[in-house]
N, C-alpha and C positions, 0 to 999 in steps of 0.2 A: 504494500500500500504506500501510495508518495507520502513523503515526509509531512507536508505541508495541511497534508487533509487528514491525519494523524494526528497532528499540534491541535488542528482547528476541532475534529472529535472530542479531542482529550479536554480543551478547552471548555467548551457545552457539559458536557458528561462532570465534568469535576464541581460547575455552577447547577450540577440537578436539570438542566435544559435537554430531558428527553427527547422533549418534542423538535428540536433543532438539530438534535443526532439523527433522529429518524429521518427529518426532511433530506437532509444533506445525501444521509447514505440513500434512499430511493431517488434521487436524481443520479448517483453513483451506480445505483443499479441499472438504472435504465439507460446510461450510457454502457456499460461493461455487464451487461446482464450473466456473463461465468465470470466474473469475480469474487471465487471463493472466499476469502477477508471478507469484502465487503456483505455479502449473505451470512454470512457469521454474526459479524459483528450489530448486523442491522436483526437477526434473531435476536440476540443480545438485549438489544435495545427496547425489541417490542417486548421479552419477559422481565424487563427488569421495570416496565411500564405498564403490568398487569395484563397484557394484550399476550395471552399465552399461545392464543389461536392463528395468530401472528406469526408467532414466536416459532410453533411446529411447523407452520407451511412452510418459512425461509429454509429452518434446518433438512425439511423434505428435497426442497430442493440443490440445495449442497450436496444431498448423498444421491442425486439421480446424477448432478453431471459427475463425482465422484464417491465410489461407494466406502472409499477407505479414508476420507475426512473424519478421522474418528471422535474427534473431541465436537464435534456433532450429535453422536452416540452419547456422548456421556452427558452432553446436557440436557438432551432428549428427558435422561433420566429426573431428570431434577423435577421434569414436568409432569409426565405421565406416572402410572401404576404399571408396569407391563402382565399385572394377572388382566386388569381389562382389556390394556390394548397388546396384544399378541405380534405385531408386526414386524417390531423389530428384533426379536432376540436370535431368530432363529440367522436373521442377516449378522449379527453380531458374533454368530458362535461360524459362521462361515469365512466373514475377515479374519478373525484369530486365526485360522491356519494357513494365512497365506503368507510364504517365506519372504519376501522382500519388507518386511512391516522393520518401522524404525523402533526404538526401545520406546519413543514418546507413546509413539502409540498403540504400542501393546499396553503403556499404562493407562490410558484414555479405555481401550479395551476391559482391561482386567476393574476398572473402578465401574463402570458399564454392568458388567455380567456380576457384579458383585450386588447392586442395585436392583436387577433382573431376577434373582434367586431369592433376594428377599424379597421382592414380592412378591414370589409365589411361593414365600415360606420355607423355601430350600435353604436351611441357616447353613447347616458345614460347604454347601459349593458356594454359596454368597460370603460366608466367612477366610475359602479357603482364595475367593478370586480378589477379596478387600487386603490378605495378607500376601498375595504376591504382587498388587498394584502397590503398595507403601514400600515391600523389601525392594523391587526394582526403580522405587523412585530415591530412596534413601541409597542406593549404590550412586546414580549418578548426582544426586546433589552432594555428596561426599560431607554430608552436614555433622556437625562436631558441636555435641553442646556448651563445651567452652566458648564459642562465641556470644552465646547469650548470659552464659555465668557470669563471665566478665563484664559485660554490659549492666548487668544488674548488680552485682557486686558494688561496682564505682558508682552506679545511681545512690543505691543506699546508702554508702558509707558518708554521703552529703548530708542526706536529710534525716538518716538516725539519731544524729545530735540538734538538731535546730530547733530553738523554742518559738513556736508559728505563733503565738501570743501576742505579742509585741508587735512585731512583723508585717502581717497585712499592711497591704496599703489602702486608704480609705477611697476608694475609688468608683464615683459615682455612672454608669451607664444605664443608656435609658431600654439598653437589651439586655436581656437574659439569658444563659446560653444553658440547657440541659447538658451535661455529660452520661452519657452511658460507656460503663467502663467492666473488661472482667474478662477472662477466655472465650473463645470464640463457641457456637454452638452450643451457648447458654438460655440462651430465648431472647436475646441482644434486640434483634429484629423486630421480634412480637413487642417487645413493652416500647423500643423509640415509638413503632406506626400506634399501639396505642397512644402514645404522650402526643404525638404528633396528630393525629385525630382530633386535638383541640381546635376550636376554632381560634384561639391565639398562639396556636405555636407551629411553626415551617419546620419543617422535615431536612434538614442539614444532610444526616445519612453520614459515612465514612468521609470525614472531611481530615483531607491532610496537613492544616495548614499548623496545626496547635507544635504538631512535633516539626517542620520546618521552619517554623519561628524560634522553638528551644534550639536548634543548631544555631541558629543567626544568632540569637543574643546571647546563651549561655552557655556555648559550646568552645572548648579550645583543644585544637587538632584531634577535634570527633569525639571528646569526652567532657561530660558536665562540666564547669566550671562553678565549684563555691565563688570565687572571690569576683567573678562576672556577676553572679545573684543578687548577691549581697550589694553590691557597686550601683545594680541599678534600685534596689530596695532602700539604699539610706540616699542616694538622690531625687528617690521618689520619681524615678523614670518610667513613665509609662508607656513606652516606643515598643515595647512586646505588646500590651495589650492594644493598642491603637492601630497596629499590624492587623492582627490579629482581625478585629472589626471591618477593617478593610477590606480586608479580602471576603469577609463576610458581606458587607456592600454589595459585590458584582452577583450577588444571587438574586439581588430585586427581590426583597421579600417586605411586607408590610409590617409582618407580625412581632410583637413586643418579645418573645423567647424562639431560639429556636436549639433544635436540639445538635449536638454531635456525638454520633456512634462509632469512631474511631476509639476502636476497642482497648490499643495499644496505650492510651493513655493513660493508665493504670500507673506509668511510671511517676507522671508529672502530678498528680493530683495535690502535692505538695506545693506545686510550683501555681499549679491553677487556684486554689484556697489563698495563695499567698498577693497572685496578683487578677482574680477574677472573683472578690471574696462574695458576690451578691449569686454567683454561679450555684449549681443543682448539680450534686454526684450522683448517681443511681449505677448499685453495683450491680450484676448480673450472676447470679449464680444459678448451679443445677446441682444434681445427685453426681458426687464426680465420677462416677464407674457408667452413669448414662452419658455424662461429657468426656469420656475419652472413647467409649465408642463411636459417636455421632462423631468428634473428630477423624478418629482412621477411616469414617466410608467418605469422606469428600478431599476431594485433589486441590490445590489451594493455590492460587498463581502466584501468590508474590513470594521471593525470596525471606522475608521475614517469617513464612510460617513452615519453614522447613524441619523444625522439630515437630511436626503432627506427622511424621512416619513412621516415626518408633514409639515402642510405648514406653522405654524409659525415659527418653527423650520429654516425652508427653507430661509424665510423672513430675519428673525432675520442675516443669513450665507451672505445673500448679502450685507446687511448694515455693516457688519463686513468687509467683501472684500471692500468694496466703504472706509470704512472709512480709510483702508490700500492702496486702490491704491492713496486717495485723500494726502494722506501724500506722496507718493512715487513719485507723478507729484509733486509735489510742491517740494522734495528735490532733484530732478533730471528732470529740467525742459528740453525737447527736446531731452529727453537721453529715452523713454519708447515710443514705437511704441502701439497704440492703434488701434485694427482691430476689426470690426463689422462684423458680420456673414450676416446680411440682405444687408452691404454693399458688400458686396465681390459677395453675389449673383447678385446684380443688376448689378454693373461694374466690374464683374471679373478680365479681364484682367491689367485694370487700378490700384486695388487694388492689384495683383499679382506682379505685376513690384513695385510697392509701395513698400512692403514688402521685395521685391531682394532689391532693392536699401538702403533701411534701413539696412540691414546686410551687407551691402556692398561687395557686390556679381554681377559678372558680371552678366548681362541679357542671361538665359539657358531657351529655350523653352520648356525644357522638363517638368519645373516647369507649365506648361498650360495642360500637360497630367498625373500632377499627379497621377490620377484612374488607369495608366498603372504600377504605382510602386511598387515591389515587396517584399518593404521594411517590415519586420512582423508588424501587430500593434493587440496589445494585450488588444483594450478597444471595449467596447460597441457598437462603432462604424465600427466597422471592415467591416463590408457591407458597411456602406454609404459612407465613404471614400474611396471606391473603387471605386463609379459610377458616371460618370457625374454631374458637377453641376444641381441641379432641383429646379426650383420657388414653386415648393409646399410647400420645404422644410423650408419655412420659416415663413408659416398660423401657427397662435396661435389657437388650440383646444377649442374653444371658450366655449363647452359642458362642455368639462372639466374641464376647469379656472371656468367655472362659479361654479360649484357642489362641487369642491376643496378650490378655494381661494376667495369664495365668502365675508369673512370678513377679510380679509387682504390688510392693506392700502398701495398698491406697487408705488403710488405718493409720500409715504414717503422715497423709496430706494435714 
């Protein structure tokens, strides 16, 4: 794809302007009608914009001009059930055995048939295709979780001593900004499009900009900086947070709060309490033995979540989170909103109003139909945060825990 229409994409899509990704790519289509990228990406667009019916037609046709597009396959999966729709597996189990396939996408394949078996309740061929798409993906990302030890290591050893008391800065904005923070495949999704269901709050979504603004201001040669912190804290510089809004700016939103689901900020919450004090944390948690399976069945594009292939890996990523939220309840006590995903399913409503009231948000019903909200969400979840709450949705893969995380002690998280 040209570079230029890539920037311009990436542009739209990072400001939430679905509707401008779409336009672009169907004049892209209809110039270049076998432009595999461009049919991809423009599926993409339609299911990350609720238009799922959309979303199946594009990927149909990627696999008629090519039938080994496989990462086609795999998001298929995201949308369908295939016990209802039968179509594709049996194409799926056809590609696999054709010798020219690159290592990509035999794992595009193997997360595919892994999704396939479970839903027709076949758990040991679904468990055994989820553990050969994670062990061949963790061969070639060569991923070493000393990279994130480290990274979290020097985070904390910052903010384990610092008395946040004093500290704040008293800084008046006339937005509010929700944060939703915690490992991925927590119910992260469901509770922003609830919060974002309100009618005063815009739907942010995974926004980059919180951790591109910490490099800029308190970074030195790619590690925290105290003495950067502290420097803009006793000048009372507000050039991070004022960043920050700005870039917020280019989403043309009306609304007084909006949220961000950039998950990873779990690290800064320190840094956001100290220079965002009138801000909204809301942690995310689950049953961690239901959150490390849902992590091993999905393929994850960015470089940062290359520890969801292992399950020690995986292990090691919660004890790291625990040990950063147990710092962040202790220096901000009754200041972080903690929601359980098995809790919300059992007393929805109770847990929903919970949440309004913690953001301090009048009580909006519309927060109860969230699944009607048309707000884009650009994660893995795009289906399921569409539909009705479901009790199923919250049974641990017992098949699979077991064949997966059979030596991993999660009594010690």
């Amino acid at each position: 794809m040209d570079k230029d229409l890539s920037k311009n994409l990436n542009f739209f899509r990072e400001k939430n302007n679905l509707d401008e990704v779409i336009k672009i790519l169907l004049i892209e289509k209809k110039n270049n009608p076998k432009d595999l990228d461009v049919l991809f990406q423009l599926a993409g667009a339609y299911r990350s914009s609720g238009n799922f019916n959309e979303a199946l037609s594009n990927y149909d046709e990627i696999l008629l001009f090519d039938e080994t597009y496989t990462a086609a396959y795999r998001m298929v999966g995201t949308i369908i059930n295939h016990k209802k729709n039968g179509k594709y597996l049996k194409k799926i189990k056809e590609i696999k055995e054709k010798n020219n396939l690159t290592v990509e996408q035999k794992i595009d394949l193997y997360f595919s048939l892994g999704k396939a078996y479970e839903d027709l309740n076949e758990k040991e061929k679904s468990a055994n295709y989820y553990l050969l798409a994670n062990k061949s993906k963790k061969k070639i990302t060569k991923y070493n979780f000393e990279i994130h030890k480290n990274h979290f290591d020097q985070i904390y050893e910052i903010f384990k001593n610092i008395d946040f008391d004093d500290k704040k800065l008293k800084i008046i904005n006339n937005k509010k900004v929700i944060f939703f923070c915690g490992p991925p495949r927590t119910g992260s999704t469901l509770f922003e499009n609830i919060i974002a269901s309100h009618k005063k709050v815009y739907s942010g979504g995974e926004l980059p900009y919180l951790n591109r603004l910490v490099k800029k201001y308190f970074a030195d040669n790619s590690k925290l900086s105290r003495d950067k912190i502290f420097y803009h804290l006793h000048n009372k510089n507000i050039d991070f947070v004022n960043d920050y809004f700005k870039n917020l700016s280019a989403h043309n939103f009306c609304e007084k709060n909006i949220t961000d689901k950039q998950l990873e900020n779990f690290r800064w919450i320190g840094l956001i309490k100290l220079f965002f004090p009138n801000s909204k944390i809301i942690l995310c948690k689950r049953n961690y033995k239901a959150n490390a399976v849902s992590i091993y069945k999905n393929n994850f594009s960015s470089g940062y979540y290359n520890w969801t292939n292992d399950p020690e890996d995986i292990l090691n990523y919660f004890k790291y989170y625990n040990k950063f939220i147990n710092l962040w309840k202790k220096s901000f006590p009754n200041e972080l909103f903690e929601v359980e995903y098995e809790e919300l399913i059992k007393q929805r409503d109770i847990i929903i109003k919970e949440m309004i009231s913690f953001c301090e948000l009048d009580w909006d019903p519309n927060c109860l139909l969230y699944y009607k909200n048309k707000a884009p969400i650009k994660t893995a979840s795009a289906f399921q945060a569409r539909q009705p709450i479901y009790k199923s949705s919250v049974e641990t893969d017992t098949v699979l825990f077991n064949n997966i995380f059979f030596d991993q002690d999660f009594d010690d998280i």
